[in-house]
NUGUDO-821451 format. One record per atom (N, C-alpha, C, O): residue number from 1; residue in three letters; atom name; x negated, y negated, z. Coordinates in steps of 0.05 Angstrom, whole numbers, plus 5000, padded with zeros to 4 digits. Atoms other than C-alpha are relative to their C-alpha. Layout:
SITE   seq   type   atom   east   north     up
SITE   NUM    ALA     CA      X       Y      Z
...
% end
This chain:
SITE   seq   type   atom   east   north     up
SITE     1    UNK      N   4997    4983   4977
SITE     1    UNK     CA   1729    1272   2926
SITE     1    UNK      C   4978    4995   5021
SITE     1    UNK      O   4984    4994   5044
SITE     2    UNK      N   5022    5010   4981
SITE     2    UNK     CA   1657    1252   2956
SITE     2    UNK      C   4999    4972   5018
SITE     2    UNK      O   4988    4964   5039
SITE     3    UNK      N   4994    5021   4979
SITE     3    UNK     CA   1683    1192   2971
SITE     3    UNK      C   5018    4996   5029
SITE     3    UNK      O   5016    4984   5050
SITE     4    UNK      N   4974    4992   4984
SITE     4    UNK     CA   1747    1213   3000
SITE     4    UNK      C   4980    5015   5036
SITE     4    UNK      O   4984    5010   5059
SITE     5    UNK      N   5010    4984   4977
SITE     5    UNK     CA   1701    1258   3049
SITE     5    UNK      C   4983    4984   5023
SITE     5    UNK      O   4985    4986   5047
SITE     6    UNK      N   5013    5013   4984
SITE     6    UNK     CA   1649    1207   3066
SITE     6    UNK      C   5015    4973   5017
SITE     6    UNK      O   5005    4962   5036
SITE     7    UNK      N   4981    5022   4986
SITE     7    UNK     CA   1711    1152   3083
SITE     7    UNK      C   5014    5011   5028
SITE     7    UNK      O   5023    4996   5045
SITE     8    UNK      N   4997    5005   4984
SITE     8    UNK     CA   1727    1196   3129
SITE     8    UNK      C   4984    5023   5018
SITE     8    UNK      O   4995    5040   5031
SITE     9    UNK      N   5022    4997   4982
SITE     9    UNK     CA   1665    1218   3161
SITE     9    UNK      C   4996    4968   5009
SITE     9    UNK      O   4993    4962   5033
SITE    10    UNK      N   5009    5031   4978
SITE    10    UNK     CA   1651    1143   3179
SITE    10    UNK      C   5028    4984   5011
SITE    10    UNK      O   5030    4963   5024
SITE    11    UNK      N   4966    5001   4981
SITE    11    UNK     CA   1727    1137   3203
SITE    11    UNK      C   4991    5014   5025
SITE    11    UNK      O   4988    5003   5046
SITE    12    UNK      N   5006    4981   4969
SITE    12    UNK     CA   1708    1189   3255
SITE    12    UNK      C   4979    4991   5017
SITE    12    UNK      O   4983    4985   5040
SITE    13    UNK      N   5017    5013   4991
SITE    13    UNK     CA   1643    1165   3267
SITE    13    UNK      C   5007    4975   5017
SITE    13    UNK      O   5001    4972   5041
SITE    14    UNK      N   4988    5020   4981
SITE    14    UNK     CA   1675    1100   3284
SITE    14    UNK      C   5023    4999   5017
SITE    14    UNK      O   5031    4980   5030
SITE    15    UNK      N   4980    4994   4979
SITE    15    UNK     CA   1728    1131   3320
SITE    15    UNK      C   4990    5007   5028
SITE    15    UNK      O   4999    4998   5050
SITE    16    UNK      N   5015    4997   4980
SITE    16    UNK     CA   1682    1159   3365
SITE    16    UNK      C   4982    4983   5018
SITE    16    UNK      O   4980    4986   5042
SITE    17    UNK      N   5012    5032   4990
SITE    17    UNK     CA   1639    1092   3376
SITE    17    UNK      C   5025    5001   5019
SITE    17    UNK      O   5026    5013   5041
SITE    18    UNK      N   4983    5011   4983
SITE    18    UNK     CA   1700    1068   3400
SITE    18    UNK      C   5008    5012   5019
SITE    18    UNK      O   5014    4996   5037
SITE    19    UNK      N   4996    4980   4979
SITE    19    UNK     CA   1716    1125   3447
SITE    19    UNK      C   4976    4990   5019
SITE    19    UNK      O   4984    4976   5038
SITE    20    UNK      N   5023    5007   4982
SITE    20    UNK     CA   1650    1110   3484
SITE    20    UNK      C   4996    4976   5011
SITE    20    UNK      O   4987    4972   5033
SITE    21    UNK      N   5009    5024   4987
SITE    21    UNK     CA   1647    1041   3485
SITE    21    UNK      C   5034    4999   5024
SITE    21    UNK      O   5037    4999   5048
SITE    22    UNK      N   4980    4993   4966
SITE    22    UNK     CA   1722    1044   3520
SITE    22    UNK      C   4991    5012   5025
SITE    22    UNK      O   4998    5000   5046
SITE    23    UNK      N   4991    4986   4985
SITE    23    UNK     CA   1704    1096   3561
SITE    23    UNK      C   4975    4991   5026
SITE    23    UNK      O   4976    4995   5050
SITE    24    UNK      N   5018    5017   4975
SITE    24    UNK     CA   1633    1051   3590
SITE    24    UNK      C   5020    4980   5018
SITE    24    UNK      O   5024    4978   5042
SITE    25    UNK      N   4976    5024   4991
SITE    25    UNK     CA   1688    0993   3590
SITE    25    UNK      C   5017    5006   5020
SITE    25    UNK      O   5031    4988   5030
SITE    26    UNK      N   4984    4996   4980
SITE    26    UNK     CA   1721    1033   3640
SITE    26    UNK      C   4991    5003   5025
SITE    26    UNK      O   5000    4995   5047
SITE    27    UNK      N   5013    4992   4971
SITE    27    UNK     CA   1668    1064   3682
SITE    27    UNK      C   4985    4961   5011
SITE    27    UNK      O   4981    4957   5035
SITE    28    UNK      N   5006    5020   4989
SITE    28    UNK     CA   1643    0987   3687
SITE    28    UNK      C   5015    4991   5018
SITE    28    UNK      O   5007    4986   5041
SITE    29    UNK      N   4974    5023   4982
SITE    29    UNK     CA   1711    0951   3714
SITE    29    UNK      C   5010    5018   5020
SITE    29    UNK      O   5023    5008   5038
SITE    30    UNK      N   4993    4983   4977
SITE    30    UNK     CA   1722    1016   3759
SITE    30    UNK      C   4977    4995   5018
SITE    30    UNK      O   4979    4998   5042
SITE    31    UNK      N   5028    5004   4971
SITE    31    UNK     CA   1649    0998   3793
SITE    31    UNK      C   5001    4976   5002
SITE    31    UNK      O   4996    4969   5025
SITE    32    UNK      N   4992    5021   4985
SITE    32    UNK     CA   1665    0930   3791
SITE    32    UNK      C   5017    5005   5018
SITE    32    UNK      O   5008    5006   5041
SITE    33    UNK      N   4981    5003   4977
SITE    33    UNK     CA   1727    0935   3827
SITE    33    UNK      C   4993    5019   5026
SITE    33    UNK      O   5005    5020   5048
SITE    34    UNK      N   5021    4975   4967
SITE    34    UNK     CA   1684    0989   3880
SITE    34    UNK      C   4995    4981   5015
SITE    34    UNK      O   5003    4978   5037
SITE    35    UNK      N   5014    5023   4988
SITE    35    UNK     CA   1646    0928   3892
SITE    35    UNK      C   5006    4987   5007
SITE    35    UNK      O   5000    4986   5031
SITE    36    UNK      N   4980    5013   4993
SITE    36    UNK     CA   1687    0882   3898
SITE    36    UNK      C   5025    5000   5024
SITE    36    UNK      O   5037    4982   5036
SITE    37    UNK      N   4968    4985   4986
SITE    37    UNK     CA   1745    0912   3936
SITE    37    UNK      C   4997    4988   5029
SITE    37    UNK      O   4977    4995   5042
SITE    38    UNK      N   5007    5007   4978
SITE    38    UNK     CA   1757    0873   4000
SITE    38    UNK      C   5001    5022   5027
SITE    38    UNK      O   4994    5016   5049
SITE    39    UNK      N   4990    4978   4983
SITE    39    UNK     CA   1778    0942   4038
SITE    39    UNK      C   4969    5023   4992
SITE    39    UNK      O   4960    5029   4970
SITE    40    UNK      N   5027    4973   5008
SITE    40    UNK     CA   1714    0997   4040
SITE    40    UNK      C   5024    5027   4999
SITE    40    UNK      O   5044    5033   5011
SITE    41    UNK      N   4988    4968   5013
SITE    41    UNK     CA   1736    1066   4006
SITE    41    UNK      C   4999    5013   5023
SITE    41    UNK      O   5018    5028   5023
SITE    42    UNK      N   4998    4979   4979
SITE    42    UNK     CA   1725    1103   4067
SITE    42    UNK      C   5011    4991   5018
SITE    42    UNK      O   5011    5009   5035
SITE    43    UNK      N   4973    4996   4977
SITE    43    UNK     CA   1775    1076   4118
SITE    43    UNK      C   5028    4988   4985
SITE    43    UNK      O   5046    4975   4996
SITE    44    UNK      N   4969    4991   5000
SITE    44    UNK     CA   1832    1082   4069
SITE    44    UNK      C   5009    5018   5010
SITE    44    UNK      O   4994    5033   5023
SITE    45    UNK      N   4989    4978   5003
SITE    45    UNK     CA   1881    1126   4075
SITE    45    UNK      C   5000    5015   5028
SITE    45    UNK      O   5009    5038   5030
% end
């Protein structure tokens, strides 16, 4: 049963890793493409 519990405490644990590193992975390629972007954000629209 201790095992059962601790398999999935480090399931979650690494579920969570992965939630974060996605969620840098995103805020990165969203500030790249800021940077990037041949149009400036403020005279879209």
């Amino acid at each position: 049963m201790k095992k059962l519990l601790l398999l999935g405490l480090v399931a979650a644990g690494g579920f969570l890793v992965y939630k974060q590193v996605k969620a840098a992975d995103k805020s990165e390629q969203d500030l790249w493409t800021e940077a990037t972007d041949p149009v400036p954000a403020a005279s879209r629209g």
